[in-house]
C-alpha positions in Angstrom: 0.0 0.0 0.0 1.8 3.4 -1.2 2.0 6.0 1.8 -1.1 8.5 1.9 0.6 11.5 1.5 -1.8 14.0 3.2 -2.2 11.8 6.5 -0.5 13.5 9.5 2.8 12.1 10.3 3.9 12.2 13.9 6.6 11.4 16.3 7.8 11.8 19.9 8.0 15.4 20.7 11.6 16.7 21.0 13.4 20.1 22.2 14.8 21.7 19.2 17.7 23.0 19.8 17.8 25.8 16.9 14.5 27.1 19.1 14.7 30.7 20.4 11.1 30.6 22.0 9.0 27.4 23.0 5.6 26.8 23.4 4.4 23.8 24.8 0.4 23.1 23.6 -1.5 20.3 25.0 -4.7 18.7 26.0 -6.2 15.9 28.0 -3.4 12.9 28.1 -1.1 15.1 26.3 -0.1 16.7 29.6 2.4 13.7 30.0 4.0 14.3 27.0 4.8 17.8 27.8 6.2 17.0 31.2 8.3 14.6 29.7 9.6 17.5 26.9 10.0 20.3 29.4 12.6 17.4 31.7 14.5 17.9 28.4 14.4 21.5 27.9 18.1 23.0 28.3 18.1 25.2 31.5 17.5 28.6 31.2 15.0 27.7 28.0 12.6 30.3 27.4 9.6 28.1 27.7 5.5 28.7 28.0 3.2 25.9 28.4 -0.3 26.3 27.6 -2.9 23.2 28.2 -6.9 22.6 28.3 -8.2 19.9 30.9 -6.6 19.2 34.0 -3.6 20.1 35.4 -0.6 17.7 34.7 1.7 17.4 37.6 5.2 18.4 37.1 4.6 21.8 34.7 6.0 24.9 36.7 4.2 27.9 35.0 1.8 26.6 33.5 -1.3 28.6 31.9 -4.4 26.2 32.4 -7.8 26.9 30.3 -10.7 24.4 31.0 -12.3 24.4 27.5 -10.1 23.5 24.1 -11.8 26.5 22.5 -10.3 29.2 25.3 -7.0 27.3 24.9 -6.9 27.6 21.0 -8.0 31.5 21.5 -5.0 31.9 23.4 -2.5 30.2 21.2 -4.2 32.5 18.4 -3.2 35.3 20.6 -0.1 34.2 21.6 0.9 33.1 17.7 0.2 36.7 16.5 2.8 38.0 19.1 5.7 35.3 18.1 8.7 36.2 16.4 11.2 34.4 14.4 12.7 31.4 16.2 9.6 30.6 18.1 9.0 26.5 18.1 5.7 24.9 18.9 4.9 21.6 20.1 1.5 20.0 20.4 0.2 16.8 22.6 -3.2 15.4 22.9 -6.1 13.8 20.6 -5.6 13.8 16.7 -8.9 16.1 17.0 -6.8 18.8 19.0 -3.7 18.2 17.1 -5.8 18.9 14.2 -7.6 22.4 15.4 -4.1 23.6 16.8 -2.0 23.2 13.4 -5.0 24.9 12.0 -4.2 28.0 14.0 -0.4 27.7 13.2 -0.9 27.5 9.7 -2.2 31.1 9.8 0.8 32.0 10.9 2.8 30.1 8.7 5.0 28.1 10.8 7.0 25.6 8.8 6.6 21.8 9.4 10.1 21.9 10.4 8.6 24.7 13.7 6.2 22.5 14.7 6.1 19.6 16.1 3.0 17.2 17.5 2.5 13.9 19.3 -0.7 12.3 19.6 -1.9 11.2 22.6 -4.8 8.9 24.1 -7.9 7.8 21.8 -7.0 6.8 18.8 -10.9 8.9 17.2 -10.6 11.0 14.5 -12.7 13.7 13.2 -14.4 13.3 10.1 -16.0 15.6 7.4 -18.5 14.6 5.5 -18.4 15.8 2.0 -22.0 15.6 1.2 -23.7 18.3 4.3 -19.8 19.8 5.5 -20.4 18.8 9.3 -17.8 17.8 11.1 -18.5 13.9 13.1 -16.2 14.1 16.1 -14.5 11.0 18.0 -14.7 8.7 15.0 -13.4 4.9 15.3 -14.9 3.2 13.1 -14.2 2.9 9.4 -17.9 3.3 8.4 -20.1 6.0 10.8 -23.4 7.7 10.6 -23.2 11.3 9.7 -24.7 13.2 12.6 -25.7 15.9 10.1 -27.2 14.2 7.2 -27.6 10.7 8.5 -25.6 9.3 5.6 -23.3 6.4 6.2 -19.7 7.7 5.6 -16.8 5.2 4.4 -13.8 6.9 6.0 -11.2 7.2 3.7 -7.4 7.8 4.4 -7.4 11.3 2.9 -6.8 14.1 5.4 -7.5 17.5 5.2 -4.9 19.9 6.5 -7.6 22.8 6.3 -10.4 21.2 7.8 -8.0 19.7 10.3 -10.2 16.1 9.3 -10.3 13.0 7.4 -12.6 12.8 4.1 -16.1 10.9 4.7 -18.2 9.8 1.7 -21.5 7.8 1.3 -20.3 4.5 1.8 -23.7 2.7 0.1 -23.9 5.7 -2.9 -23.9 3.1 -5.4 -26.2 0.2 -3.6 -28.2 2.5 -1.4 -30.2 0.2 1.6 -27.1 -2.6 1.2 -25.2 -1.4 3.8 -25.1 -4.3 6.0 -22.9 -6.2 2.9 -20.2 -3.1 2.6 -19.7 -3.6 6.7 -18.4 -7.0 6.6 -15.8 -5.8 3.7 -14.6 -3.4 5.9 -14.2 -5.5 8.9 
């Protein structure tokens, strides 16, 4: 099977040492991840940490935020006030991975300034192609559309700008069948 060359491709998060400024971004189980990175942080690092959820043990100064929407406002904010040098690293679910590279894309950070580890659940978000919502926590390959009630086939395809994978009607060509095109998938 070739690689899918807009899938996400992530790794452990790592302090770069060409970094003038870091900011640590993380939510939910990503916490751990971003103790682990600031215990490798050279000394004297100029380092903020921002995270939504609860507070991981181990982060001195720490900004906390208890929704994913206040914490992505603030790395907006904090993004537009960056200069040159400035490093980001992400940790959480693929969702929040997702919505965070979305605000560092309008700065345009290069792939080689940020960096992101995925953390916890393995669900995705999906978008459905036919009504444009957005199906969060996806684990399946096949899933009902909570906007349109369509059954979406999942494909591998993922969408940098919607920060999602591509969903399409899975039975478009047998409507009804859709029992039979489950147990391919299986």
């Amino acid at each position: 099977m070739p690689d899918i060359k807009s899938r996400p491709v992530y790794a452990t998060l790592q302090p770069d040492p060409g970094g003038q400024r870091h900011l640590l971004v993380g939510q939910g189980s990503g916490g751990a991840a971003l103790v682990r990175l600031m215990a490798q942080m050279p000394p004297g690092a100029d380092v903020r940490v921002l995270c939504a959820g609860e507070s991981p043990p181990g982060l001195e100064g720490m900004r906390l935020f208890p929704t994913e929407a206040e914490l992505l406002a603030e790395l907006d904010r904090t993004l537009s006030e960056c200069v040159m040098g400035t490093r980001l690293y992400v940790a959480g679910s693929e969702s929040f991975l997702g919505s965070a590279m979305r605000v560092a894309l309008k700065y345009d950070l290069n792939r080689d300034e940020v960096q992101c580890e995925p953390c916890g659940c393995a669900a995705r978000r999906v978008y459905c192609i036919h009504c444009k919502a957005s199906n969060e926590g996806v684990k399946t390959n096949i899933v009902k559309c909570a906007g349109c009630g369509r059954h979406l086939f999942v494909r591998d395809h993922y969408s940098r700008r919607l920060a999602a994978y591509m969903g399409v009607m899975a039975d478009a060509e047998a409507p009804g069948e859709l029992p039979a095109i489950r147990e391919v998938f299986r």
